[in-house]
ChimeraX commands (.cxc) that place a marker at each C-alpha (Angstrom):
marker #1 position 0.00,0.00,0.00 radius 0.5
marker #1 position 1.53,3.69,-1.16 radius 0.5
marker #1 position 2.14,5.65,1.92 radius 0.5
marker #1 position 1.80,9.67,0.72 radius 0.5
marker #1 position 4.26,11.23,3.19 radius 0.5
marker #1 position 4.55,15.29,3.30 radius 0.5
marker #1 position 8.06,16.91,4.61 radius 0.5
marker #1 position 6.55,20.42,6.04 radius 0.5
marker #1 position 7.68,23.39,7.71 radius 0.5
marker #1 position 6.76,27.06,7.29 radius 0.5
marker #1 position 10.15,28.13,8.70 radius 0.5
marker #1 position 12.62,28.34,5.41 radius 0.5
marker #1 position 16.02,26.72,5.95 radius 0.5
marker #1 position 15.49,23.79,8.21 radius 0.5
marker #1 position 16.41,21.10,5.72 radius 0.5
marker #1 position 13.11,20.63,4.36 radius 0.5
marker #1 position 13.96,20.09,0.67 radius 0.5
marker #1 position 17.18,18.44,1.27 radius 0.5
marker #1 position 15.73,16.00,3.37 radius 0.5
marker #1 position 13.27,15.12,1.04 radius 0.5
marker #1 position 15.58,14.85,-2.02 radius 0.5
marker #1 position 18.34,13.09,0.21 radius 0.5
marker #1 position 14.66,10.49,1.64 radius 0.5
marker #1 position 13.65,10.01,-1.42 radius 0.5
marker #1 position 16.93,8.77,-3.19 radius 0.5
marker #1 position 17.92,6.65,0.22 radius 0.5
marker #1 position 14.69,4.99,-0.11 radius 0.5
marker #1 position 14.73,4.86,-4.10 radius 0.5
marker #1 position 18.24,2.62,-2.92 radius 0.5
marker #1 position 16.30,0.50,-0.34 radius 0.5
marker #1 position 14.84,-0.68,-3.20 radius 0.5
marker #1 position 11.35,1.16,-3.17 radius 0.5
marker #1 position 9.68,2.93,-5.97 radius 0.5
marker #1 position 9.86,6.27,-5.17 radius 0.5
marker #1 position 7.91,9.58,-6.39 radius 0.5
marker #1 position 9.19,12.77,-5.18 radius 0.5
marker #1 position 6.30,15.71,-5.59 radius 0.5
marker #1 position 8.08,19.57,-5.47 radius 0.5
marker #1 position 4.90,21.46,-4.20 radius 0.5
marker #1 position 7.58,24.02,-3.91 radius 0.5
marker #1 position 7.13,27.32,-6.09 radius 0.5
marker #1 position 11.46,28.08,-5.82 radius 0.5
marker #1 position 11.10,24.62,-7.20 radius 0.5
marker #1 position 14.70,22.98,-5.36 radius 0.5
marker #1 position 13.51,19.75,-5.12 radius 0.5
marker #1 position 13.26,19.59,-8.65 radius 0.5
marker #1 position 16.67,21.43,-9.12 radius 0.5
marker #1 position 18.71,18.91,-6.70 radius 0.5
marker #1 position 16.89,15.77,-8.92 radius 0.5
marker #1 position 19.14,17.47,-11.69 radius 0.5
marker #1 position 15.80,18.51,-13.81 radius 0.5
marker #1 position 16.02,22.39,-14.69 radius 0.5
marker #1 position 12.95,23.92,-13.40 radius 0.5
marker #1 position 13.18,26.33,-16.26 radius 0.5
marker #1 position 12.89,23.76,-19.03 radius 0.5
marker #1 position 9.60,22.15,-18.00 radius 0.5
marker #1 position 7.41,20.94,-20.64 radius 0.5
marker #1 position 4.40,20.43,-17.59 radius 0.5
marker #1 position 4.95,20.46,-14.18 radius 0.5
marker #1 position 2.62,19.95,-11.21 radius 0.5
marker #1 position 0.91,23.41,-11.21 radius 0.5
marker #1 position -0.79,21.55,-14.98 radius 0.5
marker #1 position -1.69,18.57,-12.83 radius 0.5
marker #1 position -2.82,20.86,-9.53 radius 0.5
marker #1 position -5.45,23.01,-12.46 radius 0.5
marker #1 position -6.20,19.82,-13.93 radius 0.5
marker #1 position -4.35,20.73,-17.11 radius 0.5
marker #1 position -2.39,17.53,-16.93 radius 0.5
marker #1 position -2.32,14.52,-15.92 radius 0.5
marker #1 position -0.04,13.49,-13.51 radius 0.5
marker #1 position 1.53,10.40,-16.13 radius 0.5
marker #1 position 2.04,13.51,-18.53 radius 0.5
marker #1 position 3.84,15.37,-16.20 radius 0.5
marker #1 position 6.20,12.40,-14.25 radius 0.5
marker #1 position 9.91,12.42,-15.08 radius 0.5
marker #1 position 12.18,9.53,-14.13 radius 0.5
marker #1 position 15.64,10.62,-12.38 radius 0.5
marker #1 position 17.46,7.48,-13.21 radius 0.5
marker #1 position 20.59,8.97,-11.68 radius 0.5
marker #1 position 18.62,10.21,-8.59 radius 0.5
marker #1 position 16.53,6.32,-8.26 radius 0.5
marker #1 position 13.41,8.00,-8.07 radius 0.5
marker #1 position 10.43,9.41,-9.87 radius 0.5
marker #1 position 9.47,13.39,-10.17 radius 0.5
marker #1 position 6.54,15.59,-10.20 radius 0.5
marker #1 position 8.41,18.45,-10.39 radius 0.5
marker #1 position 7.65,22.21,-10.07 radius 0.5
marker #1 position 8.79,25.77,-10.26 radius 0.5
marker #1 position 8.13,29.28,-10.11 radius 0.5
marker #1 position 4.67,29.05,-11.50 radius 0.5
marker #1 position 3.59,27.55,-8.87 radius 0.5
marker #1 position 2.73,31.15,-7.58 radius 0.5
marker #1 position -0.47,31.04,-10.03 radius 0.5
marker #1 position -1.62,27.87,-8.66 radius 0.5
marker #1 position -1.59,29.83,-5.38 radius 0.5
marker #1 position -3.45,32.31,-6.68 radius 0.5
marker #1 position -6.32,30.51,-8.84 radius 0.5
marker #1 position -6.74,27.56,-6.21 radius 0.5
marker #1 position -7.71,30.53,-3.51 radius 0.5
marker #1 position -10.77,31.83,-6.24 radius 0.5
marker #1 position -12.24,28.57,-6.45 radius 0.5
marker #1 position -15.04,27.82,-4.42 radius 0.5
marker #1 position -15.40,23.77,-4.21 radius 0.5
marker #1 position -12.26,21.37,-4.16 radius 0.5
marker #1 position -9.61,23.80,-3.82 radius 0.5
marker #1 position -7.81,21.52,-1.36 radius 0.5
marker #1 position -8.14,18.60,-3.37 radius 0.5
marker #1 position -6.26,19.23,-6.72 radius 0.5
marker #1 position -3.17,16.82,-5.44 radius 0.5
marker #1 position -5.59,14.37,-4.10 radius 0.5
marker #1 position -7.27,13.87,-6.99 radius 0.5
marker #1 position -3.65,13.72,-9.16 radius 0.5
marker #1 position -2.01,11.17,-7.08 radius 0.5
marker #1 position -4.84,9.15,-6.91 radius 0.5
marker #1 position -4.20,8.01,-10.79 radius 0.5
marker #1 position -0.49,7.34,-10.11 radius 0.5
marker #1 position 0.08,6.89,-6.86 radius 0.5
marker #1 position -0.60,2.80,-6.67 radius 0.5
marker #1 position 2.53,2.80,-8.82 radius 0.5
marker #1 position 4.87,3.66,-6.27 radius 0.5
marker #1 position 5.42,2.39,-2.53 radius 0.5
marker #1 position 6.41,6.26,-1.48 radius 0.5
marker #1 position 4.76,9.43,-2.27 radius 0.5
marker #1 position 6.95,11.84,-0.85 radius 0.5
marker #1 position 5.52,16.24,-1.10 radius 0.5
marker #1 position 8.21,18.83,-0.55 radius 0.5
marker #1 position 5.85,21.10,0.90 radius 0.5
marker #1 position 6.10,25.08,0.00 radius 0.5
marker #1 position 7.97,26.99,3.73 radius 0.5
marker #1 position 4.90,28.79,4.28 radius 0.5
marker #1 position 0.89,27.55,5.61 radius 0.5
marker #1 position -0.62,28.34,2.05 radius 0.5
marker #1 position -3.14,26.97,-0.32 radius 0.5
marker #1 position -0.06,24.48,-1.46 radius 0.5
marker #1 position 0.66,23.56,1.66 radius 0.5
marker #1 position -3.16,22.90,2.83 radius 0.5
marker #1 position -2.91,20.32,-0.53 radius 0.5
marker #1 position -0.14,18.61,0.44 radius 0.5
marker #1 position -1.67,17.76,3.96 radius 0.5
marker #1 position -4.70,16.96,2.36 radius 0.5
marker #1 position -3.23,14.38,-0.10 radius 0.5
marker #1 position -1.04,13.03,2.51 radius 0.5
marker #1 position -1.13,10.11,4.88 radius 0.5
marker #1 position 0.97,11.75,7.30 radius 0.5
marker #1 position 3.45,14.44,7.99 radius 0.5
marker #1 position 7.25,14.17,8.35 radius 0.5
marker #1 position 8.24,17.43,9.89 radius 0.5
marker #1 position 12.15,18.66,9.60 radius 0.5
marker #1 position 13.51,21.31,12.06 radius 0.5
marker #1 position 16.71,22.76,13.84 radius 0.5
marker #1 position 17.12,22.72,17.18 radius 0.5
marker #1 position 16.45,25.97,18.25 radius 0.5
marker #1 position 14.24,28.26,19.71 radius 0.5
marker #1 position 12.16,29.82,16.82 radius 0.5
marker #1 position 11.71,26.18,16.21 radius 0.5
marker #1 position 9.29,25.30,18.57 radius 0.5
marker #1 position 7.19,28.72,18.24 radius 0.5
marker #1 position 6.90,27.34,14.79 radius 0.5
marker #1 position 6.09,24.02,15.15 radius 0.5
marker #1 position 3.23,25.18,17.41 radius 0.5
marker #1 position 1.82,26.68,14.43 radius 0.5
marker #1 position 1.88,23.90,12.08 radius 0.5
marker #1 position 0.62,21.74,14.23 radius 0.5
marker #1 position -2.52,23.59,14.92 radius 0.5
marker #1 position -2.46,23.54,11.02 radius 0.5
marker #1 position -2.58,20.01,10.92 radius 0.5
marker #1 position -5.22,19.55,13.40 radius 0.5
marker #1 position -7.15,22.02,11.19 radius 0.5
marker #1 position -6.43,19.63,8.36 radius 0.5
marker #1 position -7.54,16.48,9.87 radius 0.5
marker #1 position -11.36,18.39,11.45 radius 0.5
marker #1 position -11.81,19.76,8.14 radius 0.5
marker #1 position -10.84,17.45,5.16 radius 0.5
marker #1 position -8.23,14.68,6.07 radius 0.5
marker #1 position -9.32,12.93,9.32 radius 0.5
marker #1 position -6.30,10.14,8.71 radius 0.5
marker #1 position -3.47,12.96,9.01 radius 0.5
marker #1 position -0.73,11.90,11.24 radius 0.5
marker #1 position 2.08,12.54,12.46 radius 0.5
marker #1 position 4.71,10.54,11.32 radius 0.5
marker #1 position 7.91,12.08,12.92 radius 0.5
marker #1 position 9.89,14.62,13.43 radius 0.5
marker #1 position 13.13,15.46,12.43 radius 0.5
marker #1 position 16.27,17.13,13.49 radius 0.5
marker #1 position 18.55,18.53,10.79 radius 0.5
marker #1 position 21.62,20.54,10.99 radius 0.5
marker #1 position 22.40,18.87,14.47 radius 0.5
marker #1 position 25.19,19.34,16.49 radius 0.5
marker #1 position 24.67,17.59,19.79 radius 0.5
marker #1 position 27.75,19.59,21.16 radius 0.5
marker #1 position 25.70,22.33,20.95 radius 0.5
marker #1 position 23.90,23.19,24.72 radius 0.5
marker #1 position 21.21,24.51,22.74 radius 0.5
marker #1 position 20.80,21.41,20.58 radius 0.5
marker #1 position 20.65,19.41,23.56 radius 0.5
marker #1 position 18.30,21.78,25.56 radius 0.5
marker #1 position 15.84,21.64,22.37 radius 0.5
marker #1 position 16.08,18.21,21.95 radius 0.5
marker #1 position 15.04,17.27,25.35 radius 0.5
marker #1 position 11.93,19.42,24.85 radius 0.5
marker #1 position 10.66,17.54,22.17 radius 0.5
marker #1 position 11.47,14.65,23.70 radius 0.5
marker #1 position 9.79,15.36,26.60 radius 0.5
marker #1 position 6.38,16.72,24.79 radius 0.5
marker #1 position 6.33,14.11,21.70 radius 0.5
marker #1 position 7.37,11.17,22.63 radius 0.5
marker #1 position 7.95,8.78,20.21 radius 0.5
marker #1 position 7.23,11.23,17.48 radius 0.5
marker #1 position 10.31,12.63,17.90 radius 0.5
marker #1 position 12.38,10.31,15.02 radius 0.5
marker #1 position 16.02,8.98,16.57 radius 0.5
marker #1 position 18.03,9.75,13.64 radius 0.5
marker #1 position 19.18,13.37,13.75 radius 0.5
marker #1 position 20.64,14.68,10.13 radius 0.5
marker #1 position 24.21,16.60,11.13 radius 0.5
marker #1 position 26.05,19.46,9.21 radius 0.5
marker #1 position 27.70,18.41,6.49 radius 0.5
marker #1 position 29.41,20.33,4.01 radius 0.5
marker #1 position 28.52,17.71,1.05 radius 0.5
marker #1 position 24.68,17.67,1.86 radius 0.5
marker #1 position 25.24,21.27,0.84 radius 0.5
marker #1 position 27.33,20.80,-2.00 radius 0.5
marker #1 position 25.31,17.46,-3.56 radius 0.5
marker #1 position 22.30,20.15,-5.13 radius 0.5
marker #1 position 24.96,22.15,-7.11 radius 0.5
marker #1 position 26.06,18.82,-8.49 radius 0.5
marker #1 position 21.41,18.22,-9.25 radius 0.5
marker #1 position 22.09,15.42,-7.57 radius 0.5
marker #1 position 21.30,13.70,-3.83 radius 0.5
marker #1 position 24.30,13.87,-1.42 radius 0.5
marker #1 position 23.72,9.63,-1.76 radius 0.5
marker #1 position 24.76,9.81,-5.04 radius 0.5
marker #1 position 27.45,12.68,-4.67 radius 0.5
marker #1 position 29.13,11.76,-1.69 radius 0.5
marker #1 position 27.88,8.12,-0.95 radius 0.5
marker #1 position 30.03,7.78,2.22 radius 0.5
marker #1 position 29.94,11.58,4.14 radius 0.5
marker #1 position 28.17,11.92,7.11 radius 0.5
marker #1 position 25.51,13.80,6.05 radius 0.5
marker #1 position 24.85,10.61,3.08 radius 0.5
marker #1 position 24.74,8.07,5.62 radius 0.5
marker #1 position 22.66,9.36,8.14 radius 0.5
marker #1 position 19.26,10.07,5.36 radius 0.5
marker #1 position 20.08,6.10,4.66 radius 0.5
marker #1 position 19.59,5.45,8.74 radius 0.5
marker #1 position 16.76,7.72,8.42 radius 0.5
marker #1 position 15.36,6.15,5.32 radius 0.5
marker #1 position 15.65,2.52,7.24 radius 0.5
marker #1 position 14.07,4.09,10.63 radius 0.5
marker #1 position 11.17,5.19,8.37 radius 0.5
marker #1 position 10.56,1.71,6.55 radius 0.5
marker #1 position 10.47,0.44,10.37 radius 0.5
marker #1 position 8.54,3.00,11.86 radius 0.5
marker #1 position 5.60,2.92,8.84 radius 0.5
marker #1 position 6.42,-0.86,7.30 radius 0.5
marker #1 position 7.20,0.85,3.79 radius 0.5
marker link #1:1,2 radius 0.2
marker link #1:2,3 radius 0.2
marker link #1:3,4 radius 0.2
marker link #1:4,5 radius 0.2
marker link #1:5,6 radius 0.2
marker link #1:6,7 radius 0.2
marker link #1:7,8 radius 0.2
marker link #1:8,9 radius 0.2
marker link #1:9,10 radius 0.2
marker link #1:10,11 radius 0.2
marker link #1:11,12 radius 0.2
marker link #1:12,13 radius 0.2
marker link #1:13,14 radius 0.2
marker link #1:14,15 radius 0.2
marker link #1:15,16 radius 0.2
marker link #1:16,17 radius 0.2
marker link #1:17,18 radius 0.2
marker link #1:18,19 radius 0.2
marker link #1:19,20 radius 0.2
marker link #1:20,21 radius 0.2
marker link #1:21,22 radius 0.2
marker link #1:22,23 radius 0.2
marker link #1:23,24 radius 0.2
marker link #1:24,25 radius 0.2
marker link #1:25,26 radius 0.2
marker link #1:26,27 radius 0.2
marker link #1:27,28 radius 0.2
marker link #1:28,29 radius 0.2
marker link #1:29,30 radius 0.2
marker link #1:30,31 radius 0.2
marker link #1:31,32 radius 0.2
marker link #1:32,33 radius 0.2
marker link #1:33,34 radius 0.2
marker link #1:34,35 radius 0.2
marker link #1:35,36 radius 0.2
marker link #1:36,37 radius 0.2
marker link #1:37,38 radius 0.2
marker link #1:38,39 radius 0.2
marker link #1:39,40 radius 0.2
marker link #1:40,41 radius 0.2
marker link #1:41,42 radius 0.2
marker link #1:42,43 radius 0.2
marker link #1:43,44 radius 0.2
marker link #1:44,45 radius 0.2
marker link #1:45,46 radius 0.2
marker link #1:46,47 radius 0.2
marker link #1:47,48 radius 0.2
marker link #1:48,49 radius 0.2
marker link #1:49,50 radius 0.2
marker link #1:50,51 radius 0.2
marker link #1:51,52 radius 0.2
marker link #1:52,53 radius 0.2
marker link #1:53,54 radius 0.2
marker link #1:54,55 radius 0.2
marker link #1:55,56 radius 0.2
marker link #1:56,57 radius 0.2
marker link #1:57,58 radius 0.2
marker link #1:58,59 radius 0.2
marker link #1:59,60 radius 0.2
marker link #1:60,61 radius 0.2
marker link #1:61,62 radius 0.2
marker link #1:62,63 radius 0.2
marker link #1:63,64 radius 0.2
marker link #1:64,65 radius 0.2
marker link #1:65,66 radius 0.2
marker link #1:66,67 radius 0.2
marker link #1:67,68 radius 0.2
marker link #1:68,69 radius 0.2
marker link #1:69,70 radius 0.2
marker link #1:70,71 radius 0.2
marker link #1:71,72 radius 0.2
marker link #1:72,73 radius 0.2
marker link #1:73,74 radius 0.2
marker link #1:74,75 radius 0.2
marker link #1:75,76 radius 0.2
marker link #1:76,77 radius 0.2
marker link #1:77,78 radius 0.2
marker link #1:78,79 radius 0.2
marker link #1:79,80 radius 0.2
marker link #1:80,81 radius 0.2
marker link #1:81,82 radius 0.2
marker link #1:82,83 radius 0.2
marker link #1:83,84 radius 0.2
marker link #1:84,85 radius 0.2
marker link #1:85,86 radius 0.2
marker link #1:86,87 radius 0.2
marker link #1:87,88 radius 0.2
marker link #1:88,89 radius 0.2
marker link #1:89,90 radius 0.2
marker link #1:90,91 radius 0.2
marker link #1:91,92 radius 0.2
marker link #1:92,93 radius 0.2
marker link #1:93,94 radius 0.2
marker link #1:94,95 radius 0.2
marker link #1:95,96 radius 0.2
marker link #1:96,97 radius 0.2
marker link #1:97,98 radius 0.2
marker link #1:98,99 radius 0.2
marker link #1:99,100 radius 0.2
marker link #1:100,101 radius 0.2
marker link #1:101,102 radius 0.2
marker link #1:102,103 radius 0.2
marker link #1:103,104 radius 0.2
marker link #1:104,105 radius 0.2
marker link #1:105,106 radius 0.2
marker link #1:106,107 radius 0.2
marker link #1:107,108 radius 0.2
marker link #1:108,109 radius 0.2
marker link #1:109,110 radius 0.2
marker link #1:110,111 radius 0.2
marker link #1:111,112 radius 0.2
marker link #1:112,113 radius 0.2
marker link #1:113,114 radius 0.2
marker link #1:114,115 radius 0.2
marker link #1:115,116 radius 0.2
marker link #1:116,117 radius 0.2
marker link #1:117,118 radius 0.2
marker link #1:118,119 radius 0.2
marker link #1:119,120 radius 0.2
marker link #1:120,121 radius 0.2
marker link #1:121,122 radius 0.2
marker link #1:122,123 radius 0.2
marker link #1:123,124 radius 0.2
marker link #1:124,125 radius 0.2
marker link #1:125,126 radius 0.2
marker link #1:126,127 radius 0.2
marker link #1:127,128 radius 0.2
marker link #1:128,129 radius 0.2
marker link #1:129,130 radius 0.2
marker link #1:130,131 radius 0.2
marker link #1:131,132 radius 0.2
marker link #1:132,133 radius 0.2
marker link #1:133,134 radius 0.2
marker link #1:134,135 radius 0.2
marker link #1:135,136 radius 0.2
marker link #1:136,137 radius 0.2
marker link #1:137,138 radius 0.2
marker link #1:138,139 radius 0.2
marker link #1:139,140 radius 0.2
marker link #1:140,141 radius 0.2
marker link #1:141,142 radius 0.2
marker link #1:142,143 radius 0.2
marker link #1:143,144 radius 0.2
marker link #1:144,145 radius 0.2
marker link #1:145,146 radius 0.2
marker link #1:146,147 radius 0.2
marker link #1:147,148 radius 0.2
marker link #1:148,149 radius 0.2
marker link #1:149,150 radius 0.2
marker link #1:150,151 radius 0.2
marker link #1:151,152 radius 0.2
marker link #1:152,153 radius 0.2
marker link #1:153,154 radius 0.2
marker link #1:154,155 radius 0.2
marker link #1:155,156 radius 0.2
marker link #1:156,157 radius 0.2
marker link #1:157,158 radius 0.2
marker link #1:158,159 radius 0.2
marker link #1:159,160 radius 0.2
marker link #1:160,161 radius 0.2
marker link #1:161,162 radius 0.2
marker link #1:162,163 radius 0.2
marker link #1:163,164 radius 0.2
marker link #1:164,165 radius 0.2
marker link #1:165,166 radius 0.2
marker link #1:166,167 radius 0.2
marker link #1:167,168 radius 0.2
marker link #1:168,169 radius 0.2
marker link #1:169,170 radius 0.2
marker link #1:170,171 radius 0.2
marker link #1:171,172 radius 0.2
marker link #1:172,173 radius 0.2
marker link #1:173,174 radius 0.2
marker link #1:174,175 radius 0.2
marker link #1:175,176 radius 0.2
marker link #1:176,177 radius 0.2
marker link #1:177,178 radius 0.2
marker link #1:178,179 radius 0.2
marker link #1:179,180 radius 0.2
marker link #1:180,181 radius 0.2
marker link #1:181,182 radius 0.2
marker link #1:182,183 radius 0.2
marker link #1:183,184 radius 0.2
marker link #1:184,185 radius 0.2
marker link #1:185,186 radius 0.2
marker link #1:186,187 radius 0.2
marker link #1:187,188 radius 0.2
marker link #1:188,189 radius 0.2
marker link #1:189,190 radius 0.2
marker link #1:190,191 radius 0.2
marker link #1:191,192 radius 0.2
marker link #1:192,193 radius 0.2
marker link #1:193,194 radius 0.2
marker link #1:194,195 radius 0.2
marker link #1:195,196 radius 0.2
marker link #1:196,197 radius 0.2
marker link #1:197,198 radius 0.2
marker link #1:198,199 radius 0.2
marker link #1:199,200 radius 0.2
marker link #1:200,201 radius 0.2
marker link #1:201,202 radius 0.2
marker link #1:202,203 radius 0.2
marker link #1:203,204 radius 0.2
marker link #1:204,205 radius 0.2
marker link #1:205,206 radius 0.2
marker link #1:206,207 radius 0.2
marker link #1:207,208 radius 0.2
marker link #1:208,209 radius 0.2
marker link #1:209,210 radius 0.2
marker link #1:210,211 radius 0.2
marker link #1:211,212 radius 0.2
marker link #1:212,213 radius 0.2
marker link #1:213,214 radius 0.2
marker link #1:214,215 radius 0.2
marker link #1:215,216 radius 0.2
marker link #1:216,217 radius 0.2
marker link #1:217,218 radius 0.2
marker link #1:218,219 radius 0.2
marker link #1:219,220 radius 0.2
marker link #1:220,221 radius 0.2
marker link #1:221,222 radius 0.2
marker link #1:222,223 radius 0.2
marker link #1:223,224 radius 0.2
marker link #1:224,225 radius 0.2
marker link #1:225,226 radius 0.2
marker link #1:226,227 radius 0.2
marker link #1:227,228 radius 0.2
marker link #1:228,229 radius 0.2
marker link #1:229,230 radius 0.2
marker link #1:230,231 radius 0.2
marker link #1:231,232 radius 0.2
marker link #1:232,233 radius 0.2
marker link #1:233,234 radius 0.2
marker link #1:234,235 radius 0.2
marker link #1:235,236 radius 0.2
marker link #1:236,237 radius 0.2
marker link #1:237,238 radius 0.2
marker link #1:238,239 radius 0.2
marker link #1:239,240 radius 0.2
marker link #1:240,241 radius 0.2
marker link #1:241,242 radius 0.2
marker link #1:242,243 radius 0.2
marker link #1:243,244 radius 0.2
marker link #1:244,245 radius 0.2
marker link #1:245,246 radius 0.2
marker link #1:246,247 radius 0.2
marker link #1:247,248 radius 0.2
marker link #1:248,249 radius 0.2
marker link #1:249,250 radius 0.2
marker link #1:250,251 radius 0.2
marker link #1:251,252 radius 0.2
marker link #1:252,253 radius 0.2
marker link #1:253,254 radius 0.2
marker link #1:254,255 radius 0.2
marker link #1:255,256 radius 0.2
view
């Protein structure tokens, strides 16, 4: 059975993107059929699959208007492992025309995966960093949400947010949401505040709170220069194995 996971935050530069590109390809080499979904408008999930975002033929705002089809739109990676719906700046319009509608605006991905997604074991949506008409799709689509953060103050004022976001999600239009974990990226456990932060997760989630921890690493910076996943540019850095541990934690944690 598919399990449609999607990596949110609406704080910018947690990791969100490169944890989904760097999830996707470590599952792609667990040997699941992968499809990665940039709901993104600066469209850097698509970028770090090595796909230029400004050479699209379709992309997912087609699919989201119901333009498309999503099988018009898909592109294999072959160096990445995984399948792409990608996206770009264009997005924006989606934004725009999905907020005019008056019935189904939340539903566009729903209805998009649901032709395609029985193809793949993993649906995973790079979510847009902000709570906006993209966003609300890519909870509503989704089985569950896989939520990436640094370990430090802002952090939790965020997550607070999103959260209530969710909750909104699952009264309104997806009852099923879950939470699926949450992540820490860019950690440094030598760091008080790391630690500190950490705790307090721990302490108020529980099991939620995922055991891998993504570190610094100068090559999971490097790897979406190179349009491809720090798995496939650096196979053996730090930063490559630990979205492998986090890939096999997942496949544990949600039998994928």
């Amino acid at each position: 059975m598919t399990k449609i996971i999607a990596l949110t935050n609406q704080k910018g530069g947690v990791g969100k993107t490169t944890s989904a590109v760097n999830l996707a390809a470590s599952l792609a080499s667990l040997e699941r059929r992968v499809l990665l979904v940039d709901l993104d408008p600066q469209g850097h999930a698509t970028m770090g699959s090595g796909v230029d975002k400004h050479a699209l033929d379709g992309s997912v705002l087609d699919v989201l208007l119901g333009e498309k089809r999503a099988t018009e739109v898909i592109l294999d990676c072959p160096e990445a492992g995984y399948a792409l719906l990608p996206g770009n700046g264009d997005l924006t319009a989606a934004e725009v025309e999905l907020l005019d509608r008056e019935e189904g605006r939340e539903q566009g991905l729903v209805k998009a995966l649901g032709e395609v997604a029985g193809e793949y074991d993993v649906v995973l949506i790079d979510c847009p960093p902000s709570l906006n008409m993209l966003t609300v799709n890519g909870l509503t689509a989704a089985d569950g949400v896989l939520i990436p953060l640094q370990c430090e103050f802002y952090a939790l004022e965020g997550l607070s947010a999103l959260l209530d976001t969710v909750e909104q999600i699952k009264a309104s239009v997806n009852p099923g949401l879950e939470i699926h974990g949450i992540l820490r990226t860019m950690f440094d456990g030598r760091n008080s505040l790391t630690r500190d932060v950490s705790k307090q997760l721990r302490d108020y989630f529980g099991d939620a709170l995922l055991k891998t921890t993504i570190p610094r690493n100068v090559r999971v910076a490097e790897a979406p220069s190179h349009g491809l996943p720090v798995t496939k540019y650096a196979r053996f850095s730090r930063g490559s194995q630990a979205h492998r541990v986090l890939a096999k934690e997942l496949i544990r944690r949600l039998s994928l």
